[in-house]
C-alpha positions, 0 to 999 in steps of 0.5 A: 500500500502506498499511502499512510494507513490509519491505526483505525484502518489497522484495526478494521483490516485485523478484524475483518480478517478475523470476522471472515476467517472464523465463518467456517469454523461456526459452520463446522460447530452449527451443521453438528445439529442444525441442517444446512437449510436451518443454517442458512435461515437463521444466519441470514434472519439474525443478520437481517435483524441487526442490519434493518433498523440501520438500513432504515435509519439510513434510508437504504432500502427504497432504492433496492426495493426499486431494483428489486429483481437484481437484488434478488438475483444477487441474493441467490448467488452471493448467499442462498447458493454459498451459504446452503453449500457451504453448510452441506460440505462441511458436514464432510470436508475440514473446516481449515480446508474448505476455507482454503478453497473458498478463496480461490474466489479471485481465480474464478473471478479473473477467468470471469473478468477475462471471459467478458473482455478485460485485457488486463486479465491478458497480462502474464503475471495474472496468467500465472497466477491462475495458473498457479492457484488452480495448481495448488488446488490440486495438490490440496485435493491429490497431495498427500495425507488427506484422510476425510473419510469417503474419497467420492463424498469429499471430491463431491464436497470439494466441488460444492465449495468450488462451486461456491467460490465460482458463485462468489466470483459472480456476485460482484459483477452483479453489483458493479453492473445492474446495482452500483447506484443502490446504497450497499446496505440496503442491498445486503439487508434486502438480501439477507431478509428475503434469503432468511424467509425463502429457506425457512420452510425448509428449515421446518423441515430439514431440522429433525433434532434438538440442537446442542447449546454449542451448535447454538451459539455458533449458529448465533455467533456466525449470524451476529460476527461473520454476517452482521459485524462483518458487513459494518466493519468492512463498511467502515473499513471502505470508507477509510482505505477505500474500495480497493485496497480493503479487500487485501485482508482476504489473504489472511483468512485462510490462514485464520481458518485453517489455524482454528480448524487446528487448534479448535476442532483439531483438525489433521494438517495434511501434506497435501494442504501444507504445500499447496496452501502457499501455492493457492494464496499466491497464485490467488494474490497474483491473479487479484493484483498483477503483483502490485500491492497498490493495484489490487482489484477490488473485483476479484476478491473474497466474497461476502464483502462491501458492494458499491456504493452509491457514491462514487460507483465502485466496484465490490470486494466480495 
């Protein structure tokens, strides 16, 4: 980063790469007793909560609600697709690993970026980089020492997460194009609510056991911190550093993952995810930036992130 950066704006990259470094591991506690569609539910219906009065206040809803279709659209392929898969392939994949492959986003977003005609995807280091990273990623599926039970359920596993990365590499473009005049508070609350009463139904149905108070409590925990918290603090971290450089806390939430997949759930660090863990942040951080710290894209980032606001347009980090 070139420019001075604030101790507050220090703060906020700390906590954002803490706030969506621990998703997984809530999600990991959560789908021990909660189905994957009570998940999602309840997630999206705490976050819509806390979010809504502010999104009120602030007057942020009207122009959403005017935009309406796109909201939706945004919605399905930033939160009703990622989340409901996320909580179905950590009922067989470690924590720590599904958070590796998650931030594969900024590959899926550059071949994205590439496939609609932006010929600075064209430049060879970015070419590298997604070379790079999809090569680290199989290494981590291939490598050595990756024991998670049934090989056909995990590769089915690893294709949800993927799945999900692709949907999270989408989301942006989404906003950039059809939604980058609407408040971004109003969108993600708008979302959140619409998401939160779609799955509930099916919540009802899919929940057939008493959840345990630790499922409870992440459940909570993953709807107040990772969906709530996040999206105010990375509100607050644009309005410091801006749309483009706040996205650079993404390279350390795999890190935050995959430590508390250890320490926490004590989860096994295989060979394969050791050497291709490096690779993937690497070939990731090139295909993001072009190796320059200055430039990183703020439209190839992680996801769940800060979409454009209204004022001036930018593009969104998640």
């Amino acid at each position: 980063m070139s420019a001075a950066v604030s101790g507050r704006a220090w703060m906020l990259y700390g906590l954002m790469a803490l706030l969506w470094g621990i998703p997984y591991l809530f999600i990991k506690e959560a789908v021990d007793t909660f189905s994957p569609a009570a998940i999602v539910s309840g997630r999206t219906l705490i976050g819509a909560a806390i979010l809504l009065p502010i999104a009120l206040r602030r007057g942020a809803l009207r122009p959403a609600l005017k935009l309406w279709p796109w909201v939706l659209a945004f919605g399905a392929i930033e939160m009703a697709g990622p989340f409901f898969l996320l909580g179905h392939a950590e009922q067989t994949l470690p924590s720590g690993i599904t958070g590796l492959l998650v931030a594969t986003v900024p590959l899926f977003a550059a071949v994205i970026a590439l496939a609609r005609g932006d010929r600075t995807m064209l430049s060879p280091l970015r070419a590298i980089g997604l070379v790079v990273g999809f090569i680290g990623v199989g290494v981590i599926v291939i490598g050595p020492g990756l024991s998670i039970g049934d090989p056909g359920q995990a590769l089915a596993a690893m294709g949800e997460v993927l799945l999900v990365a692709f949907l999270y590499a989408v989301a942006p473009f989404i906003i950039a194009t059809k939604l980058a005049h609407v408040p971004s508070l109003g969108t993600i609350t708008l979302s959140l609510m619409v998401v939160g009463i779609a799955y509930l139904p099916f919540a009802l149905l899919t929940q057939h056991e008493v959840p345990t108070a630790r499922s409870a409590v992440s459940l909570v925990l993953l709807g107040i911190l990772c969906t709530a918290l996040a999206f105010l603090a990375f509100f607050a971290l644009i309005g410091e550093v801006g749309p483009v450089r706040a996205p650079l806390f993404t390279y350390v939430n795999p890190v935050v993952a995959i430590l508390l997949g250890v320490l926490v759930l004590g989860e096994h660090l295989s060979g394969g995810l050791l050497i291709g863990f490096p690779i993937v942040i690497v070939g990731c951080w090139l295909a993001a930036t072009g190796g320059r710290l200055r430039r990183a894209d703020a439209a190839v980032s992680m996801p769940l992130a800060e979409p454009a606001q209204p004022a001036p347009p930018a593009p969104p980090a998640a």
